[in-house]
C-alpha positions in Angstrom: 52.0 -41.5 -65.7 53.5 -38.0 -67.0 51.9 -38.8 -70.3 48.1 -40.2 -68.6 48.3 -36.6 -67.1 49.4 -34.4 -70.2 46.6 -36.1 -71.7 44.3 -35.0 -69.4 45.4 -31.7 -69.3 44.8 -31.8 -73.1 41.5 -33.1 -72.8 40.1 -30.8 -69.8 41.7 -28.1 -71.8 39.8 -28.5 -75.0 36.4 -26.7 -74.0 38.2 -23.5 -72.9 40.1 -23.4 -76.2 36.5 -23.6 -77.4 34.9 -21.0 -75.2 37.8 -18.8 -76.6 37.4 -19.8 -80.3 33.8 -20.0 -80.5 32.1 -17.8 -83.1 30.4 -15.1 -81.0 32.0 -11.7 -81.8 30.1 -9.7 -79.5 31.5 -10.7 -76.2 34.3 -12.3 -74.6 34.5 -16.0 -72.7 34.7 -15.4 -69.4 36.9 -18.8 -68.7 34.9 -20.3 -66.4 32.9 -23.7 -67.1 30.4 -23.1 -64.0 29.8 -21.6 -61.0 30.5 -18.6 -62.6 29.4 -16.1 -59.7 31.9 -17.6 -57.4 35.0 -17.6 -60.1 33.8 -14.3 -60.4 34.8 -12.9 -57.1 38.0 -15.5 -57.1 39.3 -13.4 -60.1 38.3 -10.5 -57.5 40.6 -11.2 -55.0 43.1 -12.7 -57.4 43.3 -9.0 -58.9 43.8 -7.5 -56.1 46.8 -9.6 -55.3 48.2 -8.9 -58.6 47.9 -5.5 -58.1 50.2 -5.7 -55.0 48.0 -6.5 -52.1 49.5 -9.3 -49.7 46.1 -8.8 -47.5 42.6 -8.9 -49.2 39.7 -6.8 -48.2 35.8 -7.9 -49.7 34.8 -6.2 -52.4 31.3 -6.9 -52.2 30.6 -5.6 -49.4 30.6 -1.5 -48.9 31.5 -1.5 -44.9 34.9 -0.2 -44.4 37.1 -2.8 -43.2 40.8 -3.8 -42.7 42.5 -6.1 -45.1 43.7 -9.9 -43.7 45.0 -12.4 -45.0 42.3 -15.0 -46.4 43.6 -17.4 -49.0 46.7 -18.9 -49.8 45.7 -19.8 -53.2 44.4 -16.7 -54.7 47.1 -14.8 -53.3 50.0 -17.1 -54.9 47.8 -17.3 -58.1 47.7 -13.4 -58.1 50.9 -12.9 -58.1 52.0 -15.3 -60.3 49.1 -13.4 -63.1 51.8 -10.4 -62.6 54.3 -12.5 -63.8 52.5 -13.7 -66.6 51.5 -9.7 -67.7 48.5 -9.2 -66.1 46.3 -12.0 -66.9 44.2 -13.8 -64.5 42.9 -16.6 -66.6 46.6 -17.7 -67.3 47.1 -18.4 -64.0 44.0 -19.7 -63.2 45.0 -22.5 -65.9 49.0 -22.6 -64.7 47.1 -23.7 -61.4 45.2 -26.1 -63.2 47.8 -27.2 -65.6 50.0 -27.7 -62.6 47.4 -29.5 -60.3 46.9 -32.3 -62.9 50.0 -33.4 -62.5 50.7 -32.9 -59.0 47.6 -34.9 -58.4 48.6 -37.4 -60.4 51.8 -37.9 -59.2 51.0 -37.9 -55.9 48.4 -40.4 -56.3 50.6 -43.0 -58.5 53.4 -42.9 -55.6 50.5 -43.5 -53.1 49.0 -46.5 -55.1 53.0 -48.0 -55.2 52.7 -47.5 -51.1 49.3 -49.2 -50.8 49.3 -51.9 -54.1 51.2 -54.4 -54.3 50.9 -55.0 -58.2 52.0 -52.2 -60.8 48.3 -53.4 -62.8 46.6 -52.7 -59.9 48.2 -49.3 -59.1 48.0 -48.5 -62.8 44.4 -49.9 -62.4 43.4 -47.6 -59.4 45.0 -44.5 -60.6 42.9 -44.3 -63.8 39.7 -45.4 -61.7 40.4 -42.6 -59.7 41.2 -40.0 -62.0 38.7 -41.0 -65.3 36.0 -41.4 -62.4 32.5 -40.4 -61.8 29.5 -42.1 -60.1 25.8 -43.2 -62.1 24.9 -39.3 -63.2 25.4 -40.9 -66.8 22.3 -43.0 -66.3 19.7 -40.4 -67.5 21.6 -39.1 -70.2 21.0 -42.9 -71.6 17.6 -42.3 -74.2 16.4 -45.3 -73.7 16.8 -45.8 -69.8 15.6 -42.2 -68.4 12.1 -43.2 -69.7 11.6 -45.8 -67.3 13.4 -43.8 -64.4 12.0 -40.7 -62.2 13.9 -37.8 -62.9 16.8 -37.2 -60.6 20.3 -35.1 -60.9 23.5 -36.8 -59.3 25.6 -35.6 -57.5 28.8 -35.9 -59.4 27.1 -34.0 -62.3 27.2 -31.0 -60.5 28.8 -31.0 -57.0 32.6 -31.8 -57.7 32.9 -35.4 -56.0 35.7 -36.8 -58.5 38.9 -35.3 -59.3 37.7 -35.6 -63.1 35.8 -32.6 -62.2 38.5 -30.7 -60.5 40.3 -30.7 -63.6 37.7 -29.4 -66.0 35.7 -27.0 -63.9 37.0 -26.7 -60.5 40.7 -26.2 -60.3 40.1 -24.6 -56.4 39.0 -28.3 -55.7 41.8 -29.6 -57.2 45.2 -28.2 -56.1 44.4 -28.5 -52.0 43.3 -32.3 -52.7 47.0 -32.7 -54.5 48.8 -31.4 -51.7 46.6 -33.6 -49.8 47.4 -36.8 -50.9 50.9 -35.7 -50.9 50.4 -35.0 -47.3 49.6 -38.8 -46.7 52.7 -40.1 -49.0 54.7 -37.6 -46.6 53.2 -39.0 -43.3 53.4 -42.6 -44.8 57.2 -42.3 -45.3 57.9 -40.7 -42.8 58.6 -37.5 -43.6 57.0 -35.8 -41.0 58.0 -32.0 -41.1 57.7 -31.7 -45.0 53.8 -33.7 -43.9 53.0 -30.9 -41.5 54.0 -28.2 -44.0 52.0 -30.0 -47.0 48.7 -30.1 -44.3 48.9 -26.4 -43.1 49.7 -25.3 -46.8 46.2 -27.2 -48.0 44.5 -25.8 -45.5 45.8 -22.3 -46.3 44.1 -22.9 -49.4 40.8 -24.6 -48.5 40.2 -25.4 -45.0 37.6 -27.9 -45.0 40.0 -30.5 -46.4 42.9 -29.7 -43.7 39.6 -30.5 -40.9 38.9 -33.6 -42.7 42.9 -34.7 -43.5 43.6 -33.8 -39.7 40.5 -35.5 -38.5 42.0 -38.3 -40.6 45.0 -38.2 -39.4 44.2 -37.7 -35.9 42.5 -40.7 -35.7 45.3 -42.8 -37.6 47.5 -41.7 -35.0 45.6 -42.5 -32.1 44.7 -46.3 -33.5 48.6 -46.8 -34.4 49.5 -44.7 -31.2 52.0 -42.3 -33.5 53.3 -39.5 -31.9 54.5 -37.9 -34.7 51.7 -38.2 -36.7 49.4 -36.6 -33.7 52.6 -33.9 -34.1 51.7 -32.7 -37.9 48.3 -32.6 -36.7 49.0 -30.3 -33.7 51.0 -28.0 -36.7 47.6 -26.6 -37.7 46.8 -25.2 -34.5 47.8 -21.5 -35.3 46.3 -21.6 -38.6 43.0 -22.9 -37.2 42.9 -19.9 -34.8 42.9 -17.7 -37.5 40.2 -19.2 -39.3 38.3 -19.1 -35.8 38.9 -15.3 -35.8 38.4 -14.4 -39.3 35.5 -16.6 -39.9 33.8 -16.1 -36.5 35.1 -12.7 -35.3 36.0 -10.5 -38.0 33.1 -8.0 -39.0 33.3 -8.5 -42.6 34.6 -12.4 -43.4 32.4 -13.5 -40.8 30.1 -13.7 -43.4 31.4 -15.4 -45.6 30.8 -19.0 -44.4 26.6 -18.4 -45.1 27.3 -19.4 -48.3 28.2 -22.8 -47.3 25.1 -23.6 -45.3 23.8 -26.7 -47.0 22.7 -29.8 -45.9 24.5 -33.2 -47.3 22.8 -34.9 -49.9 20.8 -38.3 -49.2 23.1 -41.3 -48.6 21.5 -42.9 -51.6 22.4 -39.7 -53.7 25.7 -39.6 -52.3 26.3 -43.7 -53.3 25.1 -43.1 -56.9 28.0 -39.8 -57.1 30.2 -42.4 -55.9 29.2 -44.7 -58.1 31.4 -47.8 -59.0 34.0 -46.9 -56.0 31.2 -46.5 -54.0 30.2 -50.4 -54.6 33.5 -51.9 -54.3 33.5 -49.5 -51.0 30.7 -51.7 -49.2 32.5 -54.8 -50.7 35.6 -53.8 -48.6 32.9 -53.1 -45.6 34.2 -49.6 -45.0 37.3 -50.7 -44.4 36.9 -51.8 -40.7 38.0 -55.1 -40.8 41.6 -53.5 -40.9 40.5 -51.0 -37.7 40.4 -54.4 -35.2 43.9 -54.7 -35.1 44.9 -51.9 -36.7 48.5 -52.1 -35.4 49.1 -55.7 -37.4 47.5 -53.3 -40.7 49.5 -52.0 -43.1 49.8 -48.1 -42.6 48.7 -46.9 -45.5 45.4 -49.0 -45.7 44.4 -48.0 -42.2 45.1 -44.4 -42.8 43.1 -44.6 -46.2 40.0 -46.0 -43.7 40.4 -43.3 -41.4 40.4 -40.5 -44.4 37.2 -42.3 -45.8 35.1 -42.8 -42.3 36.2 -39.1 -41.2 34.8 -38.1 -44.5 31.4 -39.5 -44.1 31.6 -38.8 -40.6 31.8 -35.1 -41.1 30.1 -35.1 -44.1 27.1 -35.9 -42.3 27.7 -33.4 -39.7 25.1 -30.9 -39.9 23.8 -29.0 -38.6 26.6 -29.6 -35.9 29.2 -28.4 -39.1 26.6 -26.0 -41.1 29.2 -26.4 -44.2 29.8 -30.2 -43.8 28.5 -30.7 -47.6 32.3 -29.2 -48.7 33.4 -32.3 -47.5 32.1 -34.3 -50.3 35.4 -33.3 -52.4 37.7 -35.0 -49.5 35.3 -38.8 -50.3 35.9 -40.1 -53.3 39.7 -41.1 -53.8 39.9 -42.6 -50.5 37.0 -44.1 -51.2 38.3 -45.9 -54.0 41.5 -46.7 -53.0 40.0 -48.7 -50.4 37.4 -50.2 -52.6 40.2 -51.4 -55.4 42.3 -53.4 -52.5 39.6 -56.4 -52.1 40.8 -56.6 -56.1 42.6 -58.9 -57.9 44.2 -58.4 -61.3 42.6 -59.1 -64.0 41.2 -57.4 -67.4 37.7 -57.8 -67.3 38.1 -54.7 -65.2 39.1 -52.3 -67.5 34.8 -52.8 -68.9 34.0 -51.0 -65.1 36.9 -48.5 -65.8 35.5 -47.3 -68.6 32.1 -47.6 -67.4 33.5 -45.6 -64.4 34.5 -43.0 -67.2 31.1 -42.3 -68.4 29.8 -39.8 -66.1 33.3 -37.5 -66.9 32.2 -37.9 -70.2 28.7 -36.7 -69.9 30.4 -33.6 -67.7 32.9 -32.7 -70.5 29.9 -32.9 -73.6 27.7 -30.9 -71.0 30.4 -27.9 -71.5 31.2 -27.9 -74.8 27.3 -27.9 -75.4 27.1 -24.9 -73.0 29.3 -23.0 -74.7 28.3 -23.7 -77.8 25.0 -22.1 -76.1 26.8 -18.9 -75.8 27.0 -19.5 -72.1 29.6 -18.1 -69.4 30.0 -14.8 -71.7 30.3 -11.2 -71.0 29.4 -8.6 -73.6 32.3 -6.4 -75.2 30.2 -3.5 -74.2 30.2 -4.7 -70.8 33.7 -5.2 -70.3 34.1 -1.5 -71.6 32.4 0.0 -69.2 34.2 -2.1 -66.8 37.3 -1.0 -68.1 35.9 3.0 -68.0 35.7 2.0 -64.1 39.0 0.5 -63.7 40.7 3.6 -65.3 38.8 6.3 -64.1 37.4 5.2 -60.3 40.2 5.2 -57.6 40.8 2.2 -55.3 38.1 0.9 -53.4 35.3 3.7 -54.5 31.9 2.5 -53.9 29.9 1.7 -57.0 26.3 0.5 -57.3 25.0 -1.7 -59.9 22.7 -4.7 -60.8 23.2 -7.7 -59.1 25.3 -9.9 -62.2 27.1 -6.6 -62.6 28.1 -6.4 -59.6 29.3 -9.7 -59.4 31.3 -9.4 -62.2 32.7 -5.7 -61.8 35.7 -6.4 -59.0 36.8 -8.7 -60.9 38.0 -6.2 -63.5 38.4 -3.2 -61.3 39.4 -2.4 -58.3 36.2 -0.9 -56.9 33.8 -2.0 -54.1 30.3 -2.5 -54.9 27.5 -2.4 -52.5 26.7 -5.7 -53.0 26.7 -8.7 -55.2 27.6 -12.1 -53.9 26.3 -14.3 -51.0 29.4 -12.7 -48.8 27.8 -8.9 -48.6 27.4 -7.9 -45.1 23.5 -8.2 -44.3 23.4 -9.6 -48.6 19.1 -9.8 -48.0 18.6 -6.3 -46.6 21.1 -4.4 -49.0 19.1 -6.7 -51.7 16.4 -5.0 -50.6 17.7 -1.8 -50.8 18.8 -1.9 -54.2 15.1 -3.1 -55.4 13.9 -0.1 -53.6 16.5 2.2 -55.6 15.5 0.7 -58.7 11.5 0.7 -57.7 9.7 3.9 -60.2 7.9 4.7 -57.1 11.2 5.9 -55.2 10.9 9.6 -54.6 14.4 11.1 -55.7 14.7 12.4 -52.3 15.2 8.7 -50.9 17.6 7.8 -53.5 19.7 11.1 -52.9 19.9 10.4 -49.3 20.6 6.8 -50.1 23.6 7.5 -52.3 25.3 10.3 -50.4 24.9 7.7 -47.1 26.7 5.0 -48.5 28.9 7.8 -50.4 28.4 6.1 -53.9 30.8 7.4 -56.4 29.5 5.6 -59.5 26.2 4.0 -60.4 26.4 2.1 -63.4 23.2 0.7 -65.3 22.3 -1.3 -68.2 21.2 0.8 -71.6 17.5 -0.4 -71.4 17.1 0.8 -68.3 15.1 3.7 -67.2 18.0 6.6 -65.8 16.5 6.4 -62.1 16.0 10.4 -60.6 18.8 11.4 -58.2 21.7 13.6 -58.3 23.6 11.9 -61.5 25.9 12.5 -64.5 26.2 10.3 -67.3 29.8 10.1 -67.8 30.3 7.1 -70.1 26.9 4.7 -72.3 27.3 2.8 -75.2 24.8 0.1 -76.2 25.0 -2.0 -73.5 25.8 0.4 -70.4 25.6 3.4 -68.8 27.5 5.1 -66.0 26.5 7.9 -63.5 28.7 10.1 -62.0 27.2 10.8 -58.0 27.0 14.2 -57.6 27.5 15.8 -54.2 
C-alpha cells in the first residue's frame, strides 16, 4: 500500500512540477490548481502563523479586531513553513505529501476491519482512492453530441479523495484523521478516537458534525457508551465555533461564503458515480440497521457515516453550508457499496472505468497551466514585496479586488477588502467602485482614505492615478503604489 500511495503522490505531484517548470518567464506559479482566491487567503493566514502568530486576525477585512484562534491546520502548516525557511508552498505540499499516505493507510487498515478478503480490501481501496463519478462522460467526442450539456459534480466540487490529492489538500488531511477516527472507535481505542475527532474538526468542522453525527447515531443503535463518550469530547470545541462563527464581530462572517444549496440528487448520483450504483445495490445499507446489534460494527458504523451524510447534506436551509458535506459521502459510500461484492476480476474493467473521471481532472490541470493559468506577474509580486518590507504590521492598504486577494498572502498588511469574508464584502465593494469611479470629486476620496486611515493604495500601471492626497512611492510596469498623505 506504501508504494500505491507514493505513486499517487508522484502522479498528483506532476502538474505542480509543471506549473513551476512551464515556460512563462514573466511571472511566477502561484501553486494552486483551483480555487485560487480561497488558497489565496489560506497562504494569508498561513503567513501569519509563520511569522509567529499563535492567534489569527482577518486580513481582509479593515475593522480592528482581536486575534483567536481559527484553524488548526493553517496554524500547524504555518509553522512548520518556518521550519522549512520560509516557504508556504512547501508546506502546503508536506501537508499533501503527508495526507496521501495517512489516507491511505488509514483506509487499507479500515478495509482489513470491514473485508473479509485481502482482493476485496485491495479491491476497495483503489476504488476509493482512483475514484470519480460520470463527469468523464462529456469529455467522450462522440457521446457529448447526443447529451445536454451538464458539469458534474466531481469535476469541480471535491467529492473523491482523488481530488483532495491533486487540488484540495484542506479536503484531504481532516478526511484522514477521519477515517482514522473510525479504525480508533472500531478497536477500541476510545481516548486516541476522541482526540483524532476533535483534532479533524479543529481543522474543518463540517466533517467533525458529520463524523459525530455518525457516530452518535452508531452509538445509540449499538447502545455504546463509550462511543456516545468521544462524541460528547467535542463539546468545548463546538462552543467555540458557536462563538466565533456566530458571535465574534469579524469571523462571524465568514460562514457567508458557504451558503449554497446541495446539488440535485441526480447530480449528486452521477459525482458518485460507480459507488454511487453499487450504493443502491446495497439499499443504503439499512438492511444491517434492523438488527443492528447482530451487525458487524464496522458495517453499521459505515451506514450511519453514509445516511448522516445525505442527511445533512440535504439540510438546507436548516444547515445554510450543508453542501461542505459532500466531501464526508463518497468513501463511505463506497465502502458500503463494495460489501454486496464478491471477488472476482471482471471488476478491475469498473475500477478503471471508476478512474476516468480522476483522469479527466488531472488533463484538465495540466491543460490549465499550460494556459498560463493560476500565475502572478513578477512585477506584481515586486510590488508586493515593496509592501511587505516597507508597510508595518497590519497597515491598511487599498487595492483592486484580485490584488487584494492576493496581497496578505505575501505581506502582512490588511486590505479593505477582497474575499467573500470582508465585513459588509457588498457595501465596501461598493465603495471601492465609487473610489475608482472619474466622477469622484477628490474631496470624497480624501475623506474616504483618511476615515479608514489607508496607509497605501496600490494600483495597476494602466490605471488612471485617481485625485486625492497621494505619493507615488514605488511603479514599474505592472504596478504602482501611493503613499496616503495626511
Amino acid at each position: 500500500m506504501a508504494v500505491f500511495a507514493a505513486v499517487l503522490v508522484i502522479f498528483t505531484s506532476l502538474p505542480y512540477i509543471a506549473g513551476i517548470q512551464l515556460p512563462f518567464p514573466d511571472s511566477r506559479f502561484d501553486q494552486v490548481l483551483s480555487f485560487d482566491a480561497d488558497f489565496h487567503s489560506y497562504f494569508a493566514f498561513m503567513r501569519q502563523a509563520r511569522d509567529g502568530q499563535w492567534l489569527f486576525h482577518s486580513p481582509y477585512t479593515s475593522e480592528a479586531h482581536a486575534p483567536a484562534l481559527f484553524n488548526l491546520e493553517w496554524l500547524l502548516f504555518g509553522k512548520l513553513a518556518r521550519l522549512l525557511g520560509g516557504s508556504l508552498e512547501a508546506a502546503m505540499h508536506v501537508e499533501r505529501v503527508a495526507g496521501i499516505f495517512l489516507l491511505a493507510f488509514g483506509l487499507y487498515r479500515l478495509g482489513s476491519l470491514l473485508l473479509a478478503g485481502e482482493w476485496m480490501r485491495r479491491f476497495a481501496f483503489a476504488l476509493v482512492l482512483l475514484g470519480g463519478g460520470f463527469g468523464w462522460i462529456p469529455h467522450v467526442p462522440v457521446v457529448r453530441n447526443w447529451l445536454p450539456r451538464f458539469v458534474s459534480p466531481d469535476v469541480y466540487a471535491g467529492v473523491h479523495p482523488f481530488f483532495w490529492m491533486l487540488i484540495a489538500p484542506h479536503f484531504l488531511l481532516p478526511q484522514a484523521l477521519a477515517v482514522w477516527t473510525i479504525v480508533m472507535l472500531l478497536t477500541h481505542r476510545y481516548l486516541a478516537a476522541a482526540a483524532l475527532l476533535v483534532a479533524t474538526g479543529a481543522m474543518r468542522p463540517f466533517d467533525m458534525l458529520q463524523l459525530s453525527a455518525a457516530i452518535g447515531l452508531f452509538g445509540l443503535l449499538r447502545r455504546s457508551l463509550p462511543a456516545l463518550a468521544v462524541v460528547a469530547a467535542t463539546l468545548p470545541l463546538w462552543l467555540h465555533y458557536v462563538w466565533i462563527f456566530k458571535f465574534h464581530p469579524i469571523f462571524q462572517w465568514w460562514s457567508i461564503q458557504n451558503v449554497f444549496p446541495p446539488r440535485r440528487p441526480a447530480m449528486l448520483a452521477m459525482a458518485l458515480g460507480l459507488g454511487g450504483l453499487l450504493f443502491l445495490w446495497a439499499r443504503f445499507g439499512l438492511p444491517d440497521l434492523r438488527r443492528p446489534a447482530s451487525q458487524p460494527a464496522p458495517r453499521v458504523l459505515l451506514v450511519c457515516c453514509a445516511l448522516c451524510s445525505l442527511a445533512l447534506l440535504y439540510s438546507f436551509p436548516l444547515l445554510t453550508f450543508s453542501l461542505q458535506i459532500v466531501t464526508t459521502l463518497a468513501i463511505p459510500v463506497v465502502l458500503i457499496g463494495v460489501t454486496r461484492l464478491q471477488p472476482h476480476r471482471g471488476w478491475l474493467a469498473l475500477l478503471v472505468l471508476n478512474s476516468l473521471t480522476s483522469a479527466v481532472v488531472w488533463r484538465a490541470s495540466i491543460y490549465d497551466l499550460e494556459s498560463g493559468k493560476h500565475r502572478t506577474p513578477h512585477d506584481l509580486l515586486a510590488a508586493y514585496d515593496w509592501l511587505a518590507r516597507h508597510s508595518r504590521p497590519r497597515e491598511l492598504v487599498l487595492a483592486g479586488e484580485q490584488d487584494s486577494n492576493r496581497l496578505p498572502r505575501y505581506a502582512p498588511v490588511t486590505v479593505f477588502w477582497g474575499y467573500f469574508t470582508t465585513v459588509n464584502y457588498p457595501t465596501k465593494k461598493g465603495l471601492m467602485k465609487q473610489f475608482f469611479d472619474p466622477d469622484t470629486t477628490a474631496e470624497w476620496r480624501r475623506e474616504f482614505l483618511l476615515h479608514h486611515r489607508f496607509r497605501y493604495v496600490l494600483l495597476r500601471a494602466d490605471q488612471a492615478a485617481p485625485a486625492g492626497p497621494l505619493q507615488e512611492v514605488f511603479r514599474n510596469g505592472t504596478a504602482v503604489i501611493y503613499r496616503v498623505l495626511p
